[in-house]
LUMMI-327912 format. One line per field, with one value per residue: x, y, z of N, C-alpha, C in turn; chain; residue number from 1; residue in one letter. Coordinates in Angstrom, 2 decimals. Layout:
n.u <- X/...;
n.v <- Y/...;
n.w <- Z/...;
ca.u <- X/...;
ca.v <- Y/...;
ca.w <- Z/...;
c.u <- X/...;
c.v <- Y/...;
c.w <- Z/...;
ch <- A/...;
i <- NUM/...;
aa <- A/...;
! end
This chain:
n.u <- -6.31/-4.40/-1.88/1.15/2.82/4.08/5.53/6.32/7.78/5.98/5.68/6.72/5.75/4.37/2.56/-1.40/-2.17/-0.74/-0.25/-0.80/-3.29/-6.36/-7.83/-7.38/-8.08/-6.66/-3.91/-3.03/0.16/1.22/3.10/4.90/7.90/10.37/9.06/9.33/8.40/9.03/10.72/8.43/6.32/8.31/8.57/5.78/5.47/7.40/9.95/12.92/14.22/12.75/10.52/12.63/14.45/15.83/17.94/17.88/15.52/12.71/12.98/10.90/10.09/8.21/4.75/5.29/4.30/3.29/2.57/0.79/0.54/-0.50/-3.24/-3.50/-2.95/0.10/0.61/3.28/3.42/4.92/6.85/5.36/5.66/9.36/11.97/14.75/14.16/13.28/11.05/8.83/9.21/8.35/5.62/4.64/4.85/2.36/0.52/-0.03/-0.23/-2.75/-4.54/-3.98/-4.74/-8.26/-8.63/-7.60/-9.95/-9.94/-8.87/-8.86/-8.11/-6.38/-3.22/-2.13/0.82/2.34/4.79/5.45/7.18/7.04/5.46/1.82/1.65/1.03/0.97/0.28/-2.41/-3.55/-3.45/-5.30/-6.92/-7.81/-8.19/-10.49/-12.59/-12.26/-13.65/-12.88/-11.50/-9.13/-6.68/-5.09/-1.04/0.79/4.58/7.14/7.68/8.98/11.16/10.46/9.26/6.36/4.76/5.58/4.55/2.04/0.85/1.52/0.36/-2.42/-2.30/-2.41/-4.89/-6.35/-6.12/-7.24/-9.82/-10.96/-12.12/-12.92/-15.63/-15.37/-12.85/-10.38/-9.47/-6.93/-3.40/-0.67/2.88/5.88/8.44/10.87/10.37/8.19/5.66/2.39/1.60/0.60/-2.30/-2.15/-2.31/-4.62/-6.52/-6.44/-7.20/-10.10/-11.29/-10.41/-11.94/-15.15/-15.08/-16.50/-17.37/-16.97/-15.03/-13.34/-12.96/-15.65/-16.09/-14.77/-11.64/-10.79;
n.v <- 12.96/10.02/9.10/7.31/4.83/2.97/0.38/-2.69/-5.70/-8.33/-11.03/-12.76/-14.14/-16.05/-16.87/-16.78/-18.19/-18.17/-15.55/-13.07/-13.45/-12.37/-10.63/-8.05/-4.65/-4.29/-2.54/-2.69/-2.42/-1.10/-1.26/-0.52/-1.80/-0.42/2.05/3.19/2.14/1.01/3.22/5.16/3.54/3.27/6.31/6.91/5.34/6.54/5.52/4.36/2.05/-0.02/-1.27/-2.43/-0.90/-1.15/-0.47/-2.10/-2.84/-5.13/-6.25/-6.87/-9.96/-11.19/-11.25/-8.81/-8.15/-5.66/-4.82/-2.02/0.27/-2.20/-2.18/-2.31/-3.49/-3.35/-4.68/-5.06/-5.15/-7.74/-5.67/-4.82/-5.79/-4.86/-6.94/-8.23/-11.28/-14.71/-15.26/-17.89/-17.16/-14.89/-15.24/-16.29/-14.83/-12.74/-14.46/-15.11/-12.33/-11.92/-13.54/-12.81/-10.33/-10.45/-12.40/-12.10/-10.90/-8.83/-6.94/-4.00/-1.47/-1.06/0.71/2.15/2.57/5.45/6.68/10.08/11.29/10.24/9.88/8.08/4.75/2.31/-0.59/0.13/1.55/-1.01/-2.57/-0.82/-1.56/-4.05/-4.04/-2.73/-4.42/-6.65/-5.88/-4.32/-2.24/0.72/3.26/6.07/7.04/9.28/9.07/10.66/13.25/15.17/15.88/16.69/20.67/22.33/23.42/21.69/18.80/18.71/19.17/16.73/15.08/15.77/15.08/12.68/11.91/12.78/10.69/8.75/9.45/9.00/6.38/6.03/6.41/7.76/8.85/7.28/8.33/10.27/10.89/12.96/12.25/12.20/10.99/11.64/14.83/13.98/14.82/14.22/12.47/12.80/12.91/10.84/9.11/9.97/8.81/6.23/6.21/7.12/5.49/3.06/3.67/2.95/-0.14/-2.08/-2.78/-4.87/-5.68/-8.24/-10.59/-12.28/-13.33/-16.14/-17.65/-17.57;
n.w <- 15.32/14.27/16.51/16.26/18.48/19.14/16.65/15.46/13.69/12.69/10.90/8.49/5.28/3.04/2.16/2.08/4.04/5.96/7.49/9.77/12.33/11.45/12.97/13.73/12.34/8.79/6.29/3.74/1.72/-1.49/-4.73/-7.55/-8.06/-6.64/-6.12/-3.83/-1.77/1.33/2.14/2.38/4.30/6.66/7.03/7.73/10.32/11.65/12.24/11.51/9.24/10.27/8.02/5.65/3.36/-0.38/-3.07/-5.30/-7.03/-6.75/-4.01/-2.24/-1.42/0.10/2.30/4.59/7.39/10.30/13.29/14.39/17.26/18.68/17.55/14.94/11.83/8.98/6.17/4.17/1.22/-1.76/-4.56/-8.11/-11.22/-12.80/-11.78/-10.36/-11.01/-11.84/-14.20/-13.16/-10.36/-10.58/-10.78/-9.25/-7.22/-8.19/-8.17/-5.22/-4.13/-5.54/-4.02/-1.47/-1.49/-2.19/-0.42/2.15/4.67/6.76/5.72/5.05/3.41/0.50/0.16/-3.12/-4.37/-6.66/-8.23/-8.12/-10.09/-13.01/-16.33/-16.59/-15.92/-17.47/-16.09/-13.98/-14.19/-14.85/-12.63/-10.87/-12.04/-11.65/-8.76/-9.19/-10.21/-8.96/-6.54/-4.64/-2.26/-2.31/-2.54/-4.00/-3.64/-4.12/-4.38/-3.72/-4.18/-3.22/-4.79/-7.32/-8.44/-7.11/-9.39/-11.39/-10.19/-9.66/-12.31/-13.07/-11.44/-12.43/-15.02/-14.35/-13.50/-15.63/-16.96/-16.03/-16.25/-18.74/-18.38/-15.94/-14.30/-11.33/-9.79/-7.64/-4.15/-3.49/-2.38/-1.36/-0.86/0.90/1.69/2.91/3.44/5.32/4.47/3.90/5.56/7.86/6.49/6.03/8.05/8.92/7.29/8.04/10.84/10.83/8.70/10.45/12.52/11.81/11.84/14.06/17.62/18.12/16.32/14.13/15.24/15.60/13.20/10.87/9.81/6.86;
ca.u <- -5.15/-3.73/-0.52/2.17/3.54/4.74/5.41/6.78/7.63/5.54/5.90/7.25/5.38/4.95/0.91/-2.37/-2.92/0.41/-0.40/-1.36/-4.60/-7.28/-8.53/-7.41/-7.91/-5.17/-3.85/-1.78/1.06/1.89/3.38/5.68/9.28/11.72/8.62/9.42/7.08/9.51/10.85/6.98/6.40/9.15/8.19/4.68/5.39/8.56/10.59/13.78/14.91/11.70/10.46/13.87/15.10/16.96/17.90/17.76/13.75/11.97/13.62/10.30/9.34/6.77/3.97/5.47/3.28/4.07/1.69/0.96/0.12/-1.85/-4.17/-3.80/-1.49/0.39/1.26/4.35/3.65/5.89/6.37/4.66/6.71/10.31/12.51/15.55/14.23/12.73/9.42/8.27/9.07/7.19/4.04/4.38/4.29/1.30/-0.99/-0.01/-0.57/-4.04/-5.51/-4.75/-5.70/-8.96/-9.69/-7.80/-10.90/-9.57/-7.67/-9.91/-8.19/-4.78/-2.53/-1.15/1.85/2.68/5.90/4.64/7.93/6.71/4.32/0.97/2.28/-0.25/0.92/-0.35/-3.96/-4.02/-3.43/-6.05/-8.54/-8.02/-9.02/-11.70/-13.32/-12.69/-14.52/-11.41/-10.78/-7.98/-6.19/-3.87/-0.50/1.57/5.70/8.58/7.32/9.81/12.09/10.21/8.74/4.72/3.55/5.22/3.96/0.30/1.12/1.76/-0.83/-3.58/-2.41/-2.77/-6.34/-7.13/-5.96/-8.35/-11.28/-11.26/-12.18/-13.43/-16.36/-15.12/-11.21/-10.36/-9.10/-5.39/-2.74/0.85/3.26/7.47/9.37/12.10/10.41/6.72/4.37/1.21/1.93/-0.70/-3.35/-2.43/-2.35/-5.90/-7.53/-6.53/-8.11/-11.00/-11.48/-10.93/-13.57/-15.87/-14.99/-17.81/-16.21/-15.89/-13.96/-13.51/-13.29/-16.91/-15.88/-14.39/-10.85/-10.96;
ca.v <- 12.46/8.79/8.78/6.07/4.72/1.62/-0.05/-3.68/-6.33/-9.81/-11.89/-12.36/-14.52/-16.21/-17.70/-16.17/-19.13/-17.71/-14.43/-13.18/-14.26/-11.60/-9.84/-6.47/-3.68/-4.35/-1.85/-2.85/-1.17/-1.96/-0.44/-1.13/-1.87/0.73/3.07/4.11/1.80/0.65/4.25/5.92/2.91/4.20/7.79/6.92/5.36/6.91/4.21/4.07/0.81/-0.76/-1.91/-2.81/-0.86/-1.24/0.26/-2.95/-3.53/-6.45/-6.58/-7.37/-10.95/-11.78/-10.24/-8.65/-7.68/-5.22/-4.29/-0.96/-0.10/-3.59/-1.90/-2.29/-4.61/-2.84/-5.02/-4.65/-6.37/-7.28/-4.76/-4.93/-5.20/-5.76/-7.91/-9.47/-13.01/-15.47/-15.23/-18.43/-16.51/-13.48/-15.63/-16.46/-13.98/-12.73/-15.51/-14.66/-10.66/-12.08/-14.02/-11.91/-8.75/-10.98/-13.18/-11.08/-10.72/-8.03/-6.05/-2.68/-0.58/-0.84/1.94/1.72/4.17/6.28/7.43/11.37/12.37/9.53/9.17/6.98/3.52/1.08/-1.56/0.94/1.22/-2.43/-3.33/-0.35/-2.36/-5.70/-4.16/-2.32/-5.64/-7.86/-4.52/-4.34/-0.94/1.34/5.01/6.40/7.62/9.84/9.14/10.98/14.50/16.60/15.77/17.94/21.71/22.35/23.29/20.26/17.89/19.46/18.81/15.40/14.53/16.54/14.16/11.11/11.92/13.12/9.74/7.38/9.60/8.39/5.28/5.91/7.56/7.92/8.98/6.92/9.08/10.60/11.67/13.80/11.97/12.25/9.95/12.43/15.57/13.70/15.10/13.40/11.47/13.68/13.21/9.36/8.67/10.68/8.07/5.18/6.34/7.36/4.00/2.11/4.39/2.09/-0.91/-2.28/-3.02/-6.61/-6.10/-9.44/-11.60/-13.10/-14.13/-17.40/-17.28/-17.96;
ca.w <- 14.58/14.63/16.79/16.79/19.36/18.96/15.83/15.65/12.86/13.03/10.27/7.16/5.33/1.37/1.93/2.93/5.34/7.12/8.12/11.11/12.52/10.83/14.43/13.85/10.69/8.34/5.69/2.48/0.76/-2.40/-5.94/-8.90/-7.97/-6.46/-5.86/-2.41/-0.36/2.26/2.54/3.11/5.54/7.65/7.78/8.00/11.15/12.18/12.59/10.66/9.11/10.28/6.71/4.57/1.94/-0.96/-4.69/-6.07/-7.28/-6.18/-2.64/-0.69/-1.78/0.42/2.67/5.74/8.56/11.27/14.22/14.85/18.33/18.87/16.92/13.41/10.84/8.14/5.55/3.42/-0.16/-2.80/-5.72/-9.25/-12.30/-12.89/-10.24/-10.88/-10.37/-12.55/-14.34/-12.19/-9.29/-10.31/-11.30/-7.44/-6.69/-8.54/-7.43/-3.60/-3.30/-6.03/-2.89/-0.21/-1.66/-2.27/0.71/3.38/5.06/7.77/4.72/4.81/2.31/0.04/-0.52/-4.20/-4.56/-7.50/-8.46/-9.23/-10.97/-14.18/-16.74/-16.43/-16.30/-17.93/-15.21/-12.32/-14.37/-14.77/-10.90/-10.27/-12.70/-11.03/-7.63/-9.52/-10.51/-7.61/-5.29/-3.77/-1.88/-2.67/-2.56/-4.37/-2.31/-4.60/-4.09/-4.07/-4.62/-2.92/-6.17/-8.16/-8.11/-7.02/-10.74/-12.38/-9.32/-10.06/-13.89/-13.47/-11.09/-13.38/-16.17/-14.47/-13.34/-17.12/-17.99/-15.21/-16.23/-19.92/-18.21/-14.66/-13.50/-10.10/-9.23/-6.35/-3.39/-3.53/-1.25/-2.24/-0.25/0.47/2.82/2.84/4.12/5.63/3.54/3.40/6.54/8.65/5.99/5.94/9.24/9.52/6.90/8.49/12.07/9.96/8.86/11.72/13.60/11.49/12.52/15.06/18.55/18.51/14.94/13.39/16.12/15.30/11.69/10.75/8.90/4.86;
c.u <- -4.60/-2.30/0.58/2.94/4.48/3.83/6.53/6.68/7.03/6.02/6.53/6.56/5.09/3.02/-0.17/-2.60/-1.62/0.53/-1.04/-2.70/-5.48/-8.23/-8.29/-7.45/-6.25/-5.46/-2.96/-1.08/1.92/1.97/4.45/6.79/9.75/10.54/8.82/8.49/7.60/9.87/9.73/6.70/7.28/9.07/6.78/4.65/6.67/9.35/11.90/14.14/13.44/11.10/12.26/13.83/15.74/16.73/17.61/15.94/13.89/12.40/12.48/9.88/8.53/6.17/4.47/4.56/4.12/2.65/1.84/0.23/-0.88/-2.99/-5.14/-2.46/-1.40/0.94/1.78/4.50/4.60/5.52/5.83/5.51/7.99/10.65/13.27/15.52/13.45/11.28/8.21/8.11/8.37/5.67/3.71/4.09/2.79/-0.02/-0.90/-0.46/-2.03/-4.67/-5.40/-5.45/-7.15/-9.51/-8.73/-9.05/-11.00/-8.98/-9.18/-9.60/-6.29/-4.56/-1.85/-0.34/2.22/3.59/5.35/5.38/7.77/5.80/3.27/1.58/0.88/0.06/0.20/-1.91/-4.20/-3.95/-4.61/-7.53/-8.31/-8.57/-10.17/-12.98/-13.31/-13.47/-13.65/-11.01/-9.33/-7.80/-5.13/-2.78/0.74/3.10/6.50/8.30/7.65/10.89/11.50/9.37/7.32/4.06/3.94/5.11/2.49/0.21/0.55/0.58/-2.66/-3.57/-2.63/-4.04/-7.33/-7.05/-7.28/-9.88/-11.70/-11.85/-13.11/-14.27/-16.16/-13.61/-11.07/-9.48/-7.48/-4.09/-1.21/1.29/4.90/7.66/10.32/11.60/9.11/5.82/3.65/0.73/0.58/-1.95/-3.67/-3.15/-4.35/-6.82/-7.53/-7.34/-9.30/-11.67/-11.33/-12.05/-14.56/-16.29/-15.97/-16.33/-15.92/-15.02/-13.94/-13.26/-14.49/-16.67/-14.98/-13.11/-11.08/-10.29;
c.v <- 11.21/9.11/7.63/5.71/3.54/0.68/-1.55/-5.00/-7.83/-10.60/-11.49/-13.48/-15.06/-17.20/-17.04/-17.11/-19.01/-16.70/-14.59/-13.23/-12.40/-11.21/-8.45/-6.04/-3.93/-3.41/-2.07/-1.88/-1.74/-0.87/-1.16/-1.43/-0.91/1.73/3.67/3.34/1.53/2.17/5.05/5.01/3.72/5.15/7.91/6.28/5.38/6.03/3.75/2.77/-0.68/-2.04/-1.56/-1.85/-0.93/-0.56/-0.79/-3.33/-5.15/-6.68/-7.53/-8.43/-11.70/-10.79/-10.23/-7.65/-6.83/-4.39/-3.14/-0.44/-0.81/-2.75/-2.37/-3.18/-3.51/-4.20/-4.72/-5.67/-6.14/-6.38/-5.76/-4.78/-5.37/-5.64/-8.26/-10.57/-13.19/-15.28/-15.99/-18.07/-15.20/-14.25/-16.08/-15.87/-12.71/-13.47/-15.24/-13.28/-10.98/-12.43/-13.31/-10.79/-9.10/-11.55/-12.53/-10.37/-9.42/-6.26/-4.63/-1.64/-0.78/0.36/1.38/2.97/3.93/6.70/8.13/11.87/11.54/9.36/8.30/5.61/2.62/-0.37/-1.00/0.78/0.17/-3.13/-2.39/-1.00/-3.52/-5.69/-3.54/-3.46/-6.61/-6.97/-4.76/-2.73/-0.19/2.95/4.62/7.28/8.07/10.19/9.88/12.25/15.80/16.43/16.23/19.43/21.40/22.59/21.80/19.27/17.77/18.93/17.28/14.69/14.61/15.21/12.89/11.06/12.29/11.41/8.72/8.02/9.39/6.76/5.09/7.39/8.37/8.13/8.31/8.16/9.51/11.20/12.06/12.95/12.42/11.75/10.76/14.30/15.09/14.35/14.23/12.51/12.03/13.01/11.19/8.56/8.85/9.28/6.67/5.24/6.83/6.01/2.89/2.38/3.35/1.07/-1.21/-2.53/-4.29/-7.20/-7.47/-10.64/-12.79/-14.14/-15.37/-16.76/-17.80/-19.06;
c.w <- 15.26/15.19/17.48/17.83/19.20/17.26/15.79/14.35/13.57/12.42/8.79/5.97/3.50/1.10/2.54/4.32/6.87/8.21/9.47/11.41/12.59/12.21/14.52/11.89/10.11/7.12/4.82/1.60/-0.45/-3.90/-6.67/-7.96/-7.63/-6.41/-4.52/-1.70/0.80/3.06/3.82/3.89/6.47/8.24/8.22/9.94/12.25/12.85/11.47/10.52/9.29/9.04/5.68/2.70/1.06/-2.50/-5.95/-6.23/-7.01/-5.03/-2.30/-1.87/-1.43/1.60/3.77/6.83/9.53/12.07/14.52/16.46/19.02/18.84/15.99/12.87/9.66/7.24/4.33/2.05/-1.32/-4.45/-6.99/-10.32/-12.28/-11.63/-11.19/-10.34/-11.41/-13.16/-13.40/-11.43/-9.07/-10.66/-10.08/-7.10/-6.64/-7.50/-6.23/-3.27/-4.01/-4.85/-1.93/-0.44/-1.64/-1.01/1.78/4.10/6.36/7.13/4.55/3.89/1.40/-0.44/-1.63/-4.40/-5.77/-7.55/-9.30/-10.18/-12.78/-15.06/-16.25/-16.64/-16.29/-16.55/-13.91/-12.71/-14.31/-13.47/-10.28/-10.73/-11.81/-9.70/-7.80/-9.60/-9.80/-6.11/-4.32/-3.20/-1.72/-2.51/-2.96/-3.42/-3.34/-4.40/-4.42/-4.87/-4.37/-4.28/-7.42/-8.02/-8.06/-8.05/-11.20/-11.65/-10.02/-11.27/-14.54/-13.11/-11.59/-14.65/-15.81/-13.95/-14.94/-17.41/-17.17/-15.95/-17.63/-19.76/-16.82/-14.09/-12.38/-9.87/-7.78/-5.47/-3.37/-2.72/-1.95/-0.93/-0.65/1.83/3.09/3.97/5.10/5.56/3.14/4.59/7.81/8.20/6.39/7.37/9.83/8.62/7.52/10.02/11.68/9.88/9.70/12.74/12.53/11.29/14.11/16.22/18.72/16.93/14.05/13.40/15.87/13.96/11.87/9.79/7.41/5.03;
ch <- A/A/A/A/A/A/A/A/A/A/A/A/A/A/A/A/A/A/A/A/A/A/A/A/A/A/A/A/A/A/A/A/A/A/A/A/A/A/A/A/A/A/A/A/A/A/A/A/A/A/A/A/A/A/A/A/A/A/A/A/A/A/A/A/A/A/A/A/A/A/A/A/A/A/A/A/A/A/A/A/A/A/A/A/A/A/A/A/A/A/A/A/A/A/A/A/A/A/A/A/A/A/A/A/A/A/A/A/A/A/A/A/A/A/A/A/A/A/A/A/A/A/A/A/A/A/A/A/A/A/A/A/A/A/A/A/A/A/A/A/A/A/A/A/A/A/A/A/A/A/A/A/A/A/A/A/A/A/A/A/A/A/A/A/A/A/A/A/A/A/A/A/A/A/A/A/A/A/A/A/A/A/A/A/A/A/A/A/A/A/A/A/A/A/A/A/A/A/A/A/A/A/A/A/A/A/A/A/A/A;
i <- 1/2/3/4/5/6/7/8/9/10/11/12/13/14/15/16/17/18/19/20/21/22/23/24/25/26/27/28/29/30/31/32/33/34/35/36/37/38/39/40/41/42/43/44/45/46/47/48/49/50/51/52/53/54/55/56/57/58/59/60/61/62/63/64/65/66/67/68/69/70/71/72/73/74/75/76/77/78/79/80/81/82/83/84/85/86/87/88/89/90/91/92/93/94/95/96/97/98/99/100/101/102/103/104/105/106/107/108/109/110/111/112/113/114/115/116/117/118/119/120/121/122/123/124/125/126/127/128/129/130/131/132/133/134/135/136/137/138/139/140/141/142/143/144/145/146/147/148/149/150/151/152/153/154/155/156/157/158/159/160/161/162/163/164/165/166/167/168/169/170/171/172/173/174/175/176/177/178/179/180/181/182/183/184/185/186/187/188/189/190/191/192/193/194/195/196/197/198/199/200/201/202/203/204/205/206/207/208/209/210;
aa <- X/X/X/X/X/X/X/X/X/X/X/X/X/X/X/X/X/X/X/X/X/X/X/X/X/X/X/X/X/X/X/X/X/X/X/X/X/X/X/X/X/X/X/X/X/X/X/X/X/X/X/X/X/X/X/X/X/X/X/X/X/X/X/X/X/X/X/X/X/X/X/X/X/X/X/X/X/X/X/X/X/X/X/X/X/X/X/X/X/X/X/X/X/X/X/X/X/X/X/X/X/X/X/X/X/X/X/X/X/X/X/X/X/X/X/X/X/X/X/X/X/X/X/X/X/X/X/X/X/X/X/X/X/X/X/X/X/X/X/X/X/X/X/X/X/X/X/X/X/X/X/X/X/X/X/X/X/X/X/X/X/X/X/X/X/X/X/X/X/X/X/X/X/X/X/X/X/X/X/X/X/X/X/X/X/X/X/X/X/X/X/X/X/X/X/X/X/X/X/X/X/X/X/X/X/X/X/X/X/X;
! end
């Protein structure tokens, strides 16, 4: 089991050519608006306040990085879907999380979170097709699931796997998560030291940046 020790904010950042220099496994977190990603950051690496929350959607507006024990990079991308800001400013934001999720060359897997207590939201399938078709690696990370009982959790999450497999041979991988009691936080923690065990030892040092 992965255990945290030190967790620390780097950058904050609004360009791929900003970020931090692509030498360690990085891991993206990203979902609609007001899904809980700043929250599950937090408990994921126990660190209150760490990643910024707020009630107001669209808070995070650009990609924030935070080192986990000079390991690994977590980055903190902005949500999907409404924002109170400008259309221009969401088509910014578009084209920015489009290239890194893309030429992040270090980026080994994104978490897309799910708010479990809602319907299928056609904007969640359509951000899971876009990394379907650019062979973009992903898991699903199921939010905010102590706010309802274990059948209609099960319920919900049954229906949104009926709905990918009208479409997808393959269910990408899934985790129940809650920021509130840390559920899921074990399992998470286990895929990311999982996946960095496969990482060669001179990592990605050798490569050239994009």
């Amino acid at each position: 089991m992965l255990k945290i020790k030190n967790a620390e904010f780097i950058s904050s950042v609004t360009a791929l050519s900003k970020c931090p220099e692509a030498v360690m496994p990085e891991y993206a977190f990203i979902g609609r608006s007001n899904v809980g990603k700043s929250s599950l950051i937090n408990m994921l690496v126990e660190r209150k306040g760490l990643a910024k929350t707020s009630s107001t959607p669209g808070k995070t507006q650009t990609i924030n990085h935070f080192l986990i024990d000079n390991q690994w990079y977590l980055a903190d991308l902005p949500g999907y879907g409404y924002a109170r800001t400008s259309k221009s400013k969401r088509k910014d934001w578009v084209g920015m999380i489009a290239e890194y999720l893309r030429l992040r060359r270090n980026l080994l897997c994104t978490f897309i979170l799910i708010d479990s207590r809602i319907p299928v939201q056609q904007i969640d399938v359509s951000f899971m097709e876009f990394m379907a078709e650019n062979e973009l690696p992903f898991v699903l990370a199921f939010t905010k699931t102590d706010k309802m009982g274990r059948t209609e959790l099960q319920r919900n999450i049954d229906a949104y796997k009926k709905h990918l497999r009208q479409s997808w041979d393959e269910l990408p991988q899934m985790f129940v998560t809650s920021s509130e009691t840390g559920n899921g936080r074990q399992e998470l923690l286990g895929f990311v030291a999982s996946t960095n065990s496969l990482v060669p030892p001179e990592g990605f040092r050798q490569a050239q940046q994009p």
